[in-house]
C-alpha positions as CSV (number, residue, x, y, z in Angstrom):
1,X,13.8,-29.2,-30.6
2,X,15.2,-26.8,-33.0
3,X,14.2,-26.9,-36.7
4,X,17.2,-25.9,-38.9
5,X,15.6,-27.5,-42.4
6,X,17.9,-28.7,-45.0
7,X,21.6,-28.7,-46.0
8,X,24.5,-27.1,-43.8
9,X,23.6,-23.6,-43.9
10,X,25.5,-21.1,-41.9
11,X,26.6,-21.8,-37.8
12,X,23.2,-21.9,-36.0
13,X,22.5,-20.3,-32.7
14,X,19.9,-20.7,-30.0
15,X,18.9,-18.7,-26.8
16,X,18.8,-20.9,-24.1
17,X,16.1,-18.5,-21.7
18,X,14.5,-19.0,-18.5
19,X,17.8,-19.6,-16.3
20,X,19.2,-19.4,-12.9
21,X,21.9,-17.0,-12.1
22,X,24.7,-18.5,-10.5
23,X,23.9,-22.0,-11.2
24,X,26.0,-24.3,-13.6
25,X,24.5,-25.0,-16.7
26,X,25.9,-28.1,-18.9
27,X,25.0,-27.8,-22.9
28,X,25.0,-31.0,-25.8
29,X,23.5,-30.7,-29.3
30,X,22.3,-33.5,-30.7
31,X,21.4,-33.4,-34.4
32,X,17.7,-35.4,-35.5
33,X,16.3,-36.7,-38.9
34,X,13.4,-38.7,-39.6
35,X,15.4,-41.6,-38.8
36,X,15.9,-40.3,-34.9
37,X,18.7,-39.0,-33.0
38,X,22.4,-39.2,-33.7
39,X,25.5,-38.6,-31.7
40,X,25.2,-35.5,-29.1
41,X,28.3,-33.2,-29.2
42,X,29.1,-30.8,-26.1
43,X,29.8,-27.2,-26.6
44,X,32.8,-25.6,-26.1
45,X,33.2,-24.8,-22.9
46,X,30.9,-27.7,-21.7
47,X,29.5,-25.5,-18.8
48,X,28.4,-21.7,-18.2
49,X,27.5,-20.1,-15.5
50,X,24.9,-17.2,-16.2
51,X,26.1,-14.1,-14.0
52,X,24.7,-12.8,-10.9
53,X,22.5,-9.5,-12.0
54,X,21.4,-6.9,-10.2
55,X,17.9,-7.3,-8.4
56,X,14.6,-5.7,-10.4
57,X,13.2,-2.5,-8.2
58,X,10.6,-2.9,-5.1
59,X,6.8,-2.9,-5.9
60,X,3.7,-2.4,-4.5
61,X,2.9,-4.5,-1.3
62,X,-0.5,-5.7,-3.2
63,X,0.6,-6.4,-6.7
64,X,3.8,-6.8,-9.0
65,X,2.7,-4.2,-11.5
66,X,2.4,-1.3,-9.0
67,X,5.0,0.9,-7.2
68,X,5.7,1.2,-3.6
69,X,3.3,3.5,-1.6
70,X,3.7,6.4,0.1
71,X,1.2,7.8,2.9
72,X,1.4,10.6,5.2
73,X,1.5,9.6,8.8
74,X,2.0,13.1,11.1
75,X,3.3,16.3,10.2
76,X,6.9,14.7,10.4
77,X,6.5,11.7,9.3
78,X,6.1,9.5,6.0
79,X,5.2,5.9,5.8
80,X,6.9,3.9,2.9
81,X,4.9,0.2,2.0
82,X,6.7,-2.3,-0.3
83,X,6.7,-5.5,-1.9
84,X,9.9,-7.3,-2.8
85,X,11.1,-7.6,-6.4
86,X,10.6,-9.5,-8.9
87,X,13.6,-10.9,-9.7
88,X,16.4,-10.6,-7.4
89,X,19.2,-11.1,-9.3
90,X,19.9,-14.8,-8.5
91,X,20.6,-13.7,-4.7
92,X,18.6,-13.3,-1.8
93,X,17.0,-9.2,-1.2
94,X,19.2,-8.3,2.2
95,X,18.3,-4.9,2.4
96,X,16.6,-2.2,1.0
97,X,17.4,1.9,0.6
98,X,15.0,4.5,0.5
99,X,15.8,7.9,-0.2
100,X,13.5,11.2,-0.3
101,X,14.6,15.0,-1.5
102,X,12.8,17.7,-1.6
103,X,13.9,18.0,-5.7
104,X,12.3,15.4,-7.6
105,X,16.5,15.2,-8.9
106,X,17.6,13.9,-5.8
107,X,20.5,16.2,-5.8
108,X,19.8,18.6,-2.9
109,X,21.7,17.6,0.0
110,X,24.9,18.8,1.5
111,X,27.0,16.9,-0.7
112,X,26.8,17.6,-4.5
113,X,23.9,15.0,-6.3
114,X,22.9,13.6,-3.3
115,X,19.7,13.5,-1.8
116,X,18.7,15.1,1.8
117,X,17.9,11.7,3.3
118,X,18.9,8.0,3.4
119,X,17.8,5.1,5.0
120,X,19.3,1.4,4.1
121,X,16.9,-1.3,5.9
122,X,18.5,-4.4,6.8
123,X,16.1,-6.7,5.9
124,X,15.3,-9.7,3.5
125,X,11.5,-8.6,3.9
126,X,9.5,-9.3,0.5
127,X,6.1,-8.9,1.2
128,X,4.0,-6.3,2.9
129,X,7.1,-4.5,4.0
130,X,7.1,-0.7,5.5
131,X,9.2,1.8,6.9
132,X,8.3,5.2,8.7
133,X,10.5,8.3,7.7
134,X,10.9,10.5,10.1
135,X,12.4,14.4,10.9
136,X,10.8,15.9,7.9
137,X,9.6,19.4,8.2
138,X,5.8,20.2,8.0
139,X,4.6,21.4,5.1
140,X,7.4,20.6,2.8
141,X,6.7,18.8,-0.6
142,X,9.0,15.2,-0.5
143,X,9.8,12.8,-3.0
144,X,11.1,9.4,-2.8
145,X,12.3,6.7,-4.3
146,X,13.6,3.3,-3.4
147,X,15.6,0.5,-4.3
148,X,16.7,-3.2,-3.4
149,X,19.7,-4.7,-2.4
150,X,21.7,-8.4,-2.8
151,X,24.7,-9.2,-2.1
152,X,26.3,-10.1,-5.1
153,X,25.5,-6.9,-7.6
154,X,24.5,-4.9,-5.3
155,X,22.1,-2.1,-5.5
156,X,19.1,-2.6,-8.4
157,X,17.7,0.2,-10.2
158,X,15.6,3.3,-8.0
159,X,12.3,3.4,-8.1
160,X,9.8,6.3,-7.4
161,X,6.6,5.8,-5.1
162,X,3.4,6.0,-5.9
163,X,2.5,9.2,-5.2
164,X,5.9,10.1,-6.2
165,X,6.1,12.8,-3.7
166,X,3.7,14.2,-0.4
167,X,3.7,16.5,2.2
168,X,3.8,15.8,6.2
169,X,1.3,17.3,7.6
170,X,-1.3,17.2,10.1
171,X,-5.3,18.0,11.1
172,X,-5.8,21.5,11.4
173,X,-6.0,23.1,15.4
174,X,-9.1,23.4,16.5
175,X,-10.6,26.5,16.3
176,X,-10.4,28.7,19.7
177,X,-12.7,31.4,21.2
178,X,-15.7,29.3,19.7
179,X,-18.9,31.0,20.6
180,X,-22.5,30.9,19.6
181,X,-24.9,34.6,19.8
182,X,-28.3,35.0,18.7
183,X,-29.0,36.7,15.8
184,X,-33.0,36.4,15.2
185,X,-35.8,34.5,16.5
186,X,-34.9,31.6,14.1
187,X,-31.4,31.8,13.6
188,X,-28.1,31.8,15.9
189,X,-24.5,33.2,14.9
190,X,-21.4,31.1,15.3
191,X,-18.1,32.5,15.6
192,X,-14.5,31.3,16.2
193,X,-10.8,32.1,15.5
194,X,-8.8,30.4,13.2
195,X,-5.3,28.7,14.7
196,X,-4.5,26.6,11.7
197,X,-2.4,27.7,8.6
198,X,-3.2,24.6,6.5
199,X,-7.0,24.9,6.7
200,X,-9.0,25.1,3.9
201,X,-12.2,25.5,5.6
202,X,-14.6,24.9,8.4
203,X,-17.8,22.1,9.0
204,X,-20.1,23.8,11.3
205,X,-22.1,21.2,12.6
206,X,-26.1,21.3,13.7
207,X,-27.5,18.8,16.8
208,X,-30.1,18.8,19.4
209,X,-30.4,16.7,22.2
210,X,-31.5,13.7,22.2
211,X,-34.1,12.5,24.8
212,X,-32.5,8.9,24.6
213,X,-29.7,9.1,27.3
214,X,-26.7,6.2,26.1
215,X,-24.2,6.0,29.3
216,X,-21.5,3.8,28.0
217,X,-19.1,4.6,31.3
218,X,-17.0,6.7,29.3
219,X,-19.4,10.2,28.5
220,X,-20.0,12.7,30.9
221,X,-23.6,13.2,29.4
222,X,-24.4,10.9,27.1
223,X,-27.0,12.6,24.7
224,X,-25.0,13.9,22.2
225,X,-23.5,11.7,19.8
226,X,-22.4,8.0,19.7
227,X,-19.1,6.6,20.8
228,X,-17.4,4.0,19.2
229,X,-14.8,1.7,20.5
230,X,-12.4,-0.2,18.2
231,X,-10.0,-2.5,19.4
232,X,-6.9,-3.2,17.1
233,X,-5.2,-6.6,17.6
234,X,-2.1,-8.1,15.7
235,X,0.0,-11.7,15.9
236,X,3.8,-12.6,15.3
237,X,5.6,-15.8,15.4
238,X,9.0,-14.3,15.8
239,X,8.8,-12.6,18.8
240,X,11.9,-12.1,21.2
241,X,11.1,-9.3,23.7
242,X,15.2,-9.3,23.6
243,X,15.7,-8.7,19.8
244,X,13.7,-5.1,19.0
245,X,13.8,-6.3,15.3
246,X,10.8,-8.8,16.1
247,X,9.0,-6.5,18.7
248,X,5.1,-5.7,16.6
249,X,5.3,-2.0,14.5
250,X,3.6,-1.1,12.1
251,X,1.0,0.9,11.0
252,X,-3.0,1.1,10.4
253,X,-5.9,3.4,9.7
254,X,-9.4,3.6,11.6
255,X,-13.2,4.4,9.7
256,X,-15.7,5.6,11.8
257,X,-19.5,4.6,11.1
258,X,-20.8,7.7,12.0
259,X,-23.8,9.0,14.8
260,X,-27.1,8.2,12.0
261,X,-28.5,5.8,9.7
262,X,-27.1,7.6,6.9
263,X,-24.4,5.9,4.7
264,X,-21.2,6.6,5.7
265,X,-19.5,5.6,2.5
266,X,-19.5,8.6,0.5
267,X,-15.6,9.0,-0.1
268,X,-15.6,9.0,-4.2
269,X,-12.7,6.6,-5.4
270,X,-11.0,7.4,-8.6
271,X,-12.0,5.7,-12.3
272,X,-14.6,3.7,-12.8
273,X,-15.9,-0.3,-12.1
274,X,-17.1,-2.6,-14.2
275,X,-19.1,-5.3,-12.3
276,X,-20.8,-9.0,-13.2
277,X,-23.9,-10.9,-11.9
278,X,-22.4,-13.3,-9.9
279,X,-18.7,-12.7,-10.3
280,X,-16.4,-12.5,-6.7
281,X,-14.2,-9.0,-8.2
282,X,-15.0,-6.2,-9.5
283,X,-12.7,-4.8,-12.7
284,X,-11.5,-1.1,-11.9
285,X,-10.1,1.5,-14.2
286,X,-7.8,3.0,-11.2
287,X,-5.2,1.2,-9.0
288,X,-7.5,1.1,-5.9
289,X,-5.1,-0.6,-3.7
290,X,-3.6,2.6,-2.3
291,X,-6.9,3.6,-1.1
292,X,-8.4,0.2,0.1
293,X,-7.4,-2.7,2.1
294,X,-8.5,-6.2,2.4
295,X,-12.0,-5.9,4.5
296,X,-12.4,-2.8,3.7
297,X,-16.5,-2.0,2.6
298,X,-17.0,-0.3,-0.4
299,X,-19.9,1.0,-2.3
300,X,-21.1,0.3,-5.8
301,X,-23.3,1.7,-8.1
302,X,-24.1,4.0,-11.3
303,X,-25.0,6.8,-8.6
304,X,-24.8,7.0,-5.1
305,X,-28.8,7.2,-4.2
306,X,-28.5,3.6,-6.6
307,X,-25.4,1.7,-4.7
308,X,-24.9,-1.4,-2.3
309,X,-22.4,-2.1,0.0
310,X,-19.9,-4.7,-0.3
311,X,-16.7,-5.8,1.1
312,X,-13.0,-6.7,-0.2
313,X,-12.6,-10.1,0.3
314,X,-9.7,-10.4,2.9
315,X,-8.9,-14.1,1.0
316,X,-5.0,-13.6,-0.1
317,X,-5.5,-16.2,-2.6
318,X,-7.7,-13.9,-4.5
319,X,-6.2,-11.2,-6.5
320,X,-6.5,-7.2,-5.8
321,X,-4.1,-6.0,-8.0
322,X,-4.5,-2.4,-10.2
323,X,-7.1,-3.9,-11.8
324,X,-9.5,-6.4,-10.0
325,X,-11.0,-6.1,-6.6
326,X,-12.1,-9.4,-5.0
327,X,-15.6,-9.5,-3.2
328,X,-16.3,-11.6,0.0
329,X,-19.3,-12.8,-2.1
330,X,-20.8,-12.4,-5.6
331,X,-22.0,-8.9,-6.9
332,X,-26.0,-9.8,-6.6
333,X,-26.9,-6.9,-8.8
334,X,-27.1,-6.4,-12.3
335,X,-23.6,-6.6,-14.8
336,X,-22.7,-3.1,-15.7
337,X,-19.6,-1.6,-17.2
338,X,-18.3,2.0,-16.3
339,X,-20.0,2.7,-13.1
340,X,-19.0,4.0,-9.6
341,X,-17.5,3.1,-6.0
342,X,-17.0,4.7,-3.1
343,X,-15.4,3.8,1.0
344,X,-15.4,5.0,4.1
345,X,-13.5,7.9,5.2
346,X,-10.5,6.8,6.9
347,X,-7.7,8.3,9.2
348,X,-4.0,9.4,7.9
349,X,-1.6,6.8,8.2
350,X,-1.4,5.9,11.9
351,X,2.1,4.6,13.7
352,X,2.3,1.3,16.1
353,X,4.4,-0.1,18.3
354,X,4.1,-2.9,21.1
355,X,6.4,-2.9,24.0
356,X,8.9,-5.8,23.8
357,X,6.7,-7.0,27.5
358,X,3.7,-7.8,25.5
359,X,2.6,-11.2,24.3
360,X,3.5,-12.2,20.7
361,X,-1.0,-12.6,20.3
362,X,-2.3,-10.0,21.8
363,X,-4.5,-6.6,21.8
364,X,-1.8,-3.7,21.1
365,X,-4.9,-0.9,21.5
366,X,-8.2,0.8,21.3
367,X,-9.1,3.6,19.4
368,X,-12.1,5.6,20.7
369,X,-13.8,7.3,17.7
């Protein structure tokens, strides 16, 4: 109801919000006093129909509020992860385009403001979607950008990923010609050449032999080190080994838990955490989706040497957004604002793909760490 107060005043308007694109909407105005309602009168036309618009821009696969991500998978190759839009224009997302550049204008490719690359996805994919971009050249800075598609208004507005640019690249070459002299009665020289151009420095690493011999089948002599075996599985309901579009791809990341007791979650995220007695998620300064995913374990705490472990709740009804992180169970320790978390270290960006053979449930690999 619409209050107008007294007397005739000038033509009265109203905003009638909240609608459907493409549907027909039918309008009467009925005028009321404190005697009730009166006789309704249609408008002039008697119907509208609000226009198709063009869809809102992709966002992140975790949250509405965030932009796609962008993760380095090889030294060729970028890995674009998206959520559908949202609003898409009063017709159904039925594709998406992503383009990169190596300006962050977009204008650099053979023909004049157009970028180097393209890619339209045919797809009406709205939730944890992802593309791999491949034939980029190592070591070259690349931006990108995306945007959705439907088929009434076409193409909505570009957006940029988050980070808005990165570089393919790879783990350096191992060092060659690696040999060890000694140079005292207490101390032994190490020396190598260096193959890599992108390396920013070497770990030389310390070990004796343990008397505790570990054969798991797989080392030749097992007293050095521990091996870990990690076996990735995935499931589909759509598969056709005929149709590649439903054959399993994708792509994942692997955490080792290292060869001691000590904690292997030392990999500072960025901000800080806020965290209550009891509460299930943790309130975060930062965007952590990019770096974390649902099972992930994390570390909390005002300082590393005074931090506990927990994990991200893998629960999709619970919200990780940019910023709350759900817990699989309530944060035990004391409510503190402003503190710190940390993860494992994790692999790049790794590439998937099941042969169209497999079975739609099934174990697509191992990974020995």
């Amino acid at each position: 109801m619409l209050s107008t107060g007294e007397g005739t005043g000038s033509p009265f308007t109203y905003a009638v919000k909240g609608l459907l694109p493409g549907v027909r909407y039918y309008v009467n105005v009925v005028p009321y006093t404190s005697l009730g309602y009166g006789y309704s009168r249609p408008t002039t036309p008697a119907s509208m129909v609000p226009p198709f618009q063009f869809p809102s821009a992709p966002r992140s696969p975790f949250h509405s509020a965030g932009a796609p991500e962008l993760h380095v998978v090889s030294k060729t190759e970028l890995a674009v992860k998206w959520g559908g839009p949202t609003f898409n224009g009063g017709d159904p997302i039925v594709q998406y385009k992503i383009e990169w550049d190596t300006a962050a204008t977009f204008d650099s490719g053979a023909m004049s403001n157009l970028p180097i690359g393209t890619a339209v996805i045919d797809t009406d994919c709205l939730f944890n979607c992802e593309r791999i971009i491949s034939g980029l050249v190592e070591g070259t800075r690349y931006y990108v950008r995306m945007a959705a598609f439907n088929a009434e208004q076409q193409y909505g507005p570009n957006v940029v990923t988050n980070p808005a640019h990165d570089v393919p690249r790879e783990h350096p070459i191992k060092p060659s010609n690696v040999a060890l002299a000694v140079a005292s009665p207490t101390a032994l020289t190490a020396s190598w050449t260096h193959n890599s151009a992108n390396t920013e420095g070497h770990v030389v690493e310390i070990f004796t032999r343990t008397e505790v011999f570990t054969d798991d089948g797989i080392f030749s002599d097992g007293h050095f080190g521990r091996r870990e075996t990690q076996i990735i599985t995935t499931t589909t309901t759509s598969w056709d080994r005929t149709d590649a579009t439903t054959h399993l791809s994708g792509t994942f990341t692997l955490a080792h838990d290292g060869d001691s007791t000590a904690p292997v979650t030392n990999y500072a995220l960025p901000g800080k955490v806020s965290v209550t007695r009891g509460a299930t998620e943790i309130l975060t300064t930062e965007d952590l989706t990019w770096f974390l995913n649902r099972g992930d374990t994390i570390r909390i705490g005002p300082a590393f040497s005074d931090s506990v472990e927990y994990t991200v709740s893998t629960n999709t009804a619970l919200t990780f957004d940019a910023t709350r992180l759900p817990l699989h169970m309530g944060y035990a320790d004391d409510t503190m604002n402003g503190i710190l978390a940390w993860r494992k270290p994790v692999t790049t960006t790794l590439p998937v793909t099941a042969p169209a053979e497999r079975h739609p449930s099934m174990e697509i690999g191992r990974a020995h760490v």
